[in-house]
C-alpha positions in Angstrom: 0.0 0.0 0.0 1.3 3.3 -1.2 -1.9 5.6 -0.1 -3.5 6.5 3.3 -7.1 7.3 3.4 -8.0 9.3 6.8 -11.7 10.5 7.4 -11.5 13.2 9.8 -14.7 15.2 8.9 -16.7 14.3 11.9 -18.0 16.5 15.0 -17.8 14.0 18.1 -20.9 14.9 19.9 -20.7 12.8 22.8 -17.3 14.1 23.5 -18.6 17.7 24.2 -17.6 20.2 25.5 -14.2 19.3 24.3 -15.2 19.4 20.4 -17.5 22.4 20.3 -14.4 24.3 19.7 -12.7 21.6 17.9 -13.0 18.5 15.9 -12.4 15.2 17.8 -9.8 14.4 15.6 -7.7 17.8 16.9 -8.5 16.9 20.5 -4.8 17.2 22.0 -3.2 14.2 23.8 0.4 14.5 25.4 1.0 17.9 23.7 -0.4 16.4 19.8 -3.7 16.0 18.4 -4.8 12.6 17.7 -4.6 13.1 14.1 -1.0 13.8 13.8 -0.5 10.5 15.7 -2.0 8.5 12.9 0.0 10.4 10.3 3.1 10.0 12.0 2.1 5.6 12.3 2.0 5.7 8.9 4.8 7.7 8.1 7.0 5.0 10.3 5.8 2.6 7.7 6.3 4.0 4.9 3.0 5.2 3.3 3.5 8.8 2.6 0.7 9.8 0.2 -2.0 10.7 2.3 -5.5 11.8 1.5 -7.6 13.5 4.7 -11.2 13.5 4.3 -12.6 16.5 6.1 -15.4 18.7 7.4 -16.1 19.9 10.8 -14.2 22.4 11.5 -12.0 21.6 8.6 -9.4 25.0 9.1 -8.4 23.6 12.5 -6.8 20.7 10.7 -5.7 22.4 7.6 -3.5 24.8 9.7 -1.7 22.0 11.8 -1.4 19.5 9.5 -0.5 21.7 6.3 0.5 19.9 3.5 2.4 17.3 5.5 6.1 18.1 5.2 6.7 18.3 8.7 5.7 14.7 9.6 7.5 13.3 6.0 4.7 12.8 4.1 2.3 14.7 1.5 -1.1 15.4 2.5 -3.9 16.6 0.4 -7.8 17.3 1.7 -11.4 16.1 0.5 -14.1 17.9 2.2 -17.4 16.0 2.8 -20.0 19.2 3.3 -22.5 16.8 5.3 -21.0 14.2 7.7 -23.4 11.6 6.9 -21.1 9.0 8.2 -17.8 6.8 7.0 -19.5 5.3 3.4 -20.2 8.8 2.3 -17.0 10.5 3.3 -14.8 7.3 1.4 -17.0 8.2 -1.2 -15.9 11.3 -1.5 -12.5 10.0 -2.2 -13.1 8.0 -5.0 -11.9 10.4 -7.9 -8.2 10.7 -6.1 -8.1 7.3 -5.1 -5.8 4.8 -6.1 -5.5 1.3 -7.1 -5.6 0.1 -3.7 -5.2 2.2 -0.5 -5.4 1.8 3.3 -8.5 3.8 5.0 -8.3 4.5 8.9 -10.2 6.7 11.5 -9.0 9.8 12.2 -9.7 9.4 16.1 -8.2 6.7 16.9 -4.7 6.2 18.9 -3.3 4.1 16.1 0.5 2.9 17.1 3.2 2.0 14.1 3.8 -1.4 15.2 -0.1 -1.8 14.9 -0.3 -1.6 11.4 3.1 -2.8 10.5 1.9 -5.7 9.2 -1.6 -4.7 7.5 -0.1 -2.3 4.7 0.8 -5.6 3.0 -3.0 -6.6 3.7 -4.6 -7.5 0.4 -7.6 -5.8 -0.1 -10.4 -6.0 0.8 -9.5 -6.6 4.4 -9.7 -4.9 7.9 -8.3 -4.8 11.3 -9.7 -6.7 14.1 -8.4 -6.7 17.8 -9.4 -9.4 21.0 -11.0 -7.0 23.4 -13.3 -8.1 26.6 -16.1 -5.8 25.7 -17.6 -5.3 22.5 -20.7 -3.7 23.0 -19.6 -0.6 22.4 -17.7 -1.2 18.8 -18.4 -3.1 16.1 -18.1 -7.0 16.8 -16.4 -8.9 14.0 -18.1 -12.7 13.7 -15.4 -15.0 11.5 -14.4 -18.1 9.7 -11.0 -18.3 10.3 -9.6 -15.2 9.0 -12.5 -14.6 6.7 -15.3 -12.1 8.1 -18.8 -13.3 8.2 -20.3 -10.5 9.8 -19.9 -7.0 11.7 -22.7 -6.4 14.1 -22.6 -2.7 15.4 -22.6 -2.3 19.4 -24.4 -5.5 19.8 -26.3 -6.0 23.3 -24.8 -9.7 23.2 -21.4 -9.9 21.6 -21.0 -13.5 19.6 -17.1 -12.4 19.3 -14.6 -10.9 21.3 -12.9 -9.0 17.9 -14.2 -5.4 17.3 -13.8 -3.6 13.9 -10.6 -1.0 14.9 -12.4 1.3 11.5 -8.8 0.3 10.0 -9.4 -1.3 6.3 -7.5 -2.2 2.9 -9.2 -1.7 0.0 -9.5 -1.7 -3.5 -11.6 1.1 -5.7 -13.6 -2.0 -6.1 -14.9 -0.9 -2.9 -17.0 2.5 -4.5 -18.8 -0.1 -6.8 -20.7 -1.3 -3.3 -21.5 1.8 -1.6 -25.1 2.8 -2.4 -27.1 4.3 0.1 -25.4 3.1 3.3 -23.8 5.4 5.4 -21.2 2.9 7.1 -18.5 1.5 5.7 -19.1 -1.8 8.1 -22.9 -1.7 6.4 -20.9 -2.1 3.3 -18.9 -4.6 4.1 -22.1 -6.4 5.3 -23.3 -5.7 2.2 -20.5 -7.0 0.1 -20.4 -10.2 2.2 -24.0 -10.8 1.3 -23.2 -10.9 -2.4 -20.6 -12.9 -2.1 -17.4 -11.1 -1.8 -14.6 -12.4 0.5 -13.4 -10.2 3.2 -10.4 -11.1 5.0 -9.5 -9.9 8.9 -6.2 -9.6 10.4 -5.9 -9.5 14.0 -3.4 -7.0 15.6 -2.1 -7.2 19.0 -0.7 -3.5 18.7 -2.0 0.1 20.5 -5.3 1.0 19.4 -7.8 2.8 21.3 -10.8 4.6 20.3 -11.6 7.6 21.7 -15.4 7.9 22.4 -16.3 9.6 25.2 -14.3 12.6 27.4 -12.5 10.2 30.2 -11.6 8.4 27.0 -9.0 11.2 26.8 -7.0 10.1 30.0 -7.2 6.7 28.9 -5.3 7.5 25.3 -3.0 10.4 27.4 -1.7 7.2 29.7 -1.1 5.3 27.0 0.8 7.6 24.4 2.8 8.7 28.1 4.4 5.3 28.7 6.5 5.9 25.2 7.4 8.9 26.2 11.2 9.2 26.6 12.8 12.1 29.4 13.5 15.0 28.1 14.7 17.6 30.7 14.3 21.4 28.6 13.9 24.7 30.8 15.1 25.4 34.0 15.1 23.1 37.1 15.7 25.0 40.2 17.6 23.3 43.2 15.7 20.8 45.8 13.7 19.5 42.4 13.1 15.9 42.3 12.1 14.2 39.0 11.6 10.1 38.9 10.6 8.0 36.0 10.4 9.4 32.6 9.8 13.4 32.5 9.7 15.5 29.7 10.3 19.5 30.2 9.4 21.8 27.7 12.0 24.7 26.4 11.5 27.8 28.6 9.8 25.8 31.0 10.8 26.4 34.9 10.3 24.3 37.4 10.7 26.1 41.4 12.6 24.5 44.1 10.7 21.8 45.8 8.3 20.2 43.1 8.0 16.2 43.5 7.5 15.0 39.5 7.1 11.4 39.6 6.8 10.2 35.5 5.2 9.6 33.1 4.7 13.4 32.9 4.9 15.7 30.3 5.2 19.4 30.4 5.4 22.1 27.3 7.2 24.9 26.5 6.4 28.3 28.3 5.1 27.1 32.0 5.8 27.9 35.7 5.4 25.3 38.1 5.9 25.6 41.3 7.3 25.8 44.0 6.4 22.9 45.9 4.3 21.3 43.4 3.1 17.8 43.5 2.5 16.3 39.6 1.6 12.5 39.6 1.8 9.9 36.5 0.3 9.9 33.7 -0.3 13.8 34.1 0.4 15.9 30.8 0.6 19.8 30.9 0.3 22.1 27.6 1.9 25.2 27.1 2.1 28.3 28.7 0.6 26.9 32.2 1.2 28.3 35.8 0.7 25.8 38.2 1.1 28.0 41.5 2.6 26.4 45.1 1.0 23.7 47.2 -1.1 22.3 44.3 -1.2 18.5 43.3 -2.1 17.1 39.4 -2.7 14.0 39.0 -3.8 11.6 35.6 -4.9 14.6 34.5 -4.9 16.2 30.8 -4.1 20.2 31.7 -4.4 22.1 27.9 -2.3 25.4 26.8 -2.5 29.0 28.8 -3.6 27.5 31.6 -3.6 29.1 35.0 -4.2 26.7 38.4 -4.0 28.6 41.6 -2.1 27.4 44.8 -3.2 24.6 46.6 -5.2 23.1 44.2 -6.4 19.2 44.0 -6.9 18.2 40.4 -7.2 14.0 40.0 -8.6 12.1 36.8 -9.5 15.5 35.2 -9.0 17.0 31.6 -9.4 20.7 31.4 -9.2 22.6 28.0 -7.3 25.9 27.2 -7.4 29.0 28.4 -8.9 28.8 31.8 -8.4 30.5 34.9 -8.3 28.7 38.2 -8.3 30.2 41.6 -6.8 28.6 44.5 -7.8 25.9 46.7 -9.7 24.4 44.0 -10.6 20.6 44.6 -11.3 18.5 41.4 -12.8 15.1 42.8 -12.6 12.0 41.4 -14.5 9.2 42.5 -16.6 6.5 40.5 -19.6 8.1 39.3 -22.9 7.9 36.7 -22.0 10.0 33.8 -24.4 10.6 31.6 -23.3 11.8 28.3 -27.1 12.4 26.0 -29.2 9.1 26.6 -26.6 7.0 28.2 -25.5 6.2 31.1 -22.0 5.1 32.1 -20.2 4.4 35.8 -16.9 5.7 35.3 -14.2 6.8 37.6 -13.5 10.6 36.5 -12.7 13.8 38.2 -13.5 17.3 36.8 -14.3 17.7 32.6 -13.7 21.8 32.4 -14.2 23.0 28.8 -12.0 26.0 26.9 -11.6 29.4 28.7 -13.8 29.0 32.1 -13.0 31.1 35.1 -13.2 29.2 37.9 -13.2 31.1 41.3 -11.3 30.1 45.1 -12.1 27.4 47.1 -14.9 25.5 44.6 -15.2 22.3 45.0 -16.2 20.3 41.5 -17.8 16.6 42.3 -17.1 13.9 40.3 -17.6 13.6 36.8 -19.1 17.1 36.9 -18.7 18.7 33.2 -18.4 22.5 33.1 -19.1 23.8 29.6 -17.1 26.2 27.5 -16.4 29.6 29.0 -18.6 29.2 32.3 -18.0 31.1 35.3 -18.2 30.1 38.7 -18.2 32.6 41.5 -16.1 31.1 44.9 -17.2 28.7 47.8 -19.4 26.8 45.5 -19.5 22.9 45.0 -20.2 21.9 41.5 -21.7 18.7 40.5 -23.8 17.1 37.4 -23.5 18.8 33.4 -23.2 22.9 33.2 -24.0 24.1 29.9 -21.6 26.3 27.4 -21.5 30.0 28.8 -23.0 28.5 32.3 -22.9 31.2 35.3 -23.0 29.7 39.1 -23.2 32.4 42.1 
């Protein structure tokens, strides 16, 4: 395979408030979007023509992803005006598709090793990996290695392989999409007329990214392949274990306890005597002020967290402005993101640019929509709504 297919055109609804500013595939994880992960797996493999399909806040992705020379590789765009799901955006992509091609989710954590072996996959073929649970992907049913059926979030799984959204095809493939707005409807479709579809099973990183504590799930796992990387300026009575990565321009104050996986951009000031726990990334241009204690938590760029602040299993978007003595709880919880209903263990989900003011406390799994403000002493729990105001 020579050519990558990405469909990045969708919206992400269920992970709002994080993609009302942003598509999902541009949601940031350990200092990158999730979209420049899967052009950098393909780069490693050698597949350099790539062809992103998108649509949702489409200039987001044009302006970090340019035309691909930063990450080796040459990228061109398709836009699909109407996201009316994966069929119709491949379709999209038929007149500058070639022969054969690879086509993979732009929302995806997608590792090199993963897909090491699949761009010698024949077409038409697709990616399968063992999970436990299955009802919330599409569960593969097989023959072997020859597909029989992809049932979508079935209430009682027949097979422990889900569809990864990862395929090989052929421009074979656009004679079969009719009015079907899924490519695994397709596939279904192309089964039933007698066309052979073959799965490969990886045992490589993939992880979907569906809902927002989905986002410290992918920032955990991207973390542990992070290397150290000590930029900035570490100030005396520091002490760094495991693998940290420091930013350029970055200081850290006397006194902080960083135990990796952490990383930390360009730009901040933490400290003094700040505590930051694994599996913790931090943007750029952050203050983190003294006493305060991050933990699992994805902190985005220009943030500011006030001293003595207690942030755990969180994710908290640019541009906000945190008073001190702020208490992010986690705990397990009911989420419920539109009609479902999920028991999760989650802290604080604060969207772009809120204010929040001293000593609130924010319950667990409490989501605080874009650019709320919360006046001090209050305690926070359930879904706020964009633009909320709590006195």
């Amino acid at each position: 395979m020579k050519q990558a297919v990405i469909l990045a055109a969708g919206e992400g609804q269920r992970l709002r408030p994080f993609t009302v500013t942003k598509p999902k595939t541009m949601l940031s994880i350990a200092g990158k979007p999730i979209l420049a992960y899967v052009v950098e797996s393909l780069a490693q493999n050698g597949i350099r023509n790539i062809v992103i399909v998108v649509g949702y806040r489409k200039e987001q992705i044009f302006d970090y992803m340019g035309d691909g020379e930063q990450f080796g590789t040459n990228i061109s765009y398709i836009i699909q005006e109407r996201q009316l799901g994966t069929a119709n955006a491949l379709l999209e992509v038929k007149g500058a598709a070639e022969s054969e091609f690879l086509v993979l989710p732009g929302d995806n954590l997608i590792d090199g090793s993963t897909i090491a072996r699949f761009v010698n996959a024949k077409p038409n073929s697709l990616l399968v990996k063992k999970i436990k649970d299955t009802t919330r992907y599409g569960a593969v049913t097989t023959e072997g290695d020859i597909v029989q059926n992809i049932s979508e979030k079935p209430a009682e799984a027949k097979s422990n392989l889900v569809n990864t959204g990862i395929y090989a095809f052929s421009r074979e493939i656009f004679d079969f999409i009719d009015n079907e707005l899924g490519i695994p409807d397709v596939i279904n479709s192309m089964i039933a007329q007698g066309c052979v579809i073959s799965a490969q099973e990886t045992e490589g990183t993939w992880l979907d990214i569906v809902y927002p504590w989905d986002i410290l799930s992918l920032n955990g796992a991207i973390l542990r392949q992070v290397p150290s990387s000590l930029g900035g300026t570490i100030e005396a009575g520091v002490s760094l274990k495991g693998a940290v990565s420091i930013g350029e321009n970055t200081v850290i104050r006397s006194n902080c306890y960083i135990v990796g996986p952490v990383i930390i951009g360009r730009n901040c000031n933490i400290g003094p005597n700040v505590y930051i726990a694994p599996a913790t990334s931090i943007g750029e241009n952050v203050v983190i002020s003294p006493f305060s204690e991050i933990k699992n938590s994805v902190i985005g760029d220009d943030i500011n967290i006030g001293s003595s602040s207690i942030i755990e299993d969180s994710v908290i978007d640019d541009g906000c402005i945190i008073e001190g003595r702020f208490t992010a709880c986690s705990g397990e919880t009911e989420v419920r993101v539109n009609d479902e209903h999920y028991q999760v263990r989650v802290g604080a989900l604060l969207g772009v640019s809120c204010n929040i003011g001293n000593s609130v406390v924010a319950q667990p799994g409490v989501i605080i929509g874009n650019y709320s403000r919360i006046q001090p002493m209050k305690l926070i729990n359930g879904k706020l709504p964009d633009r909320s105001s709590v006195y």
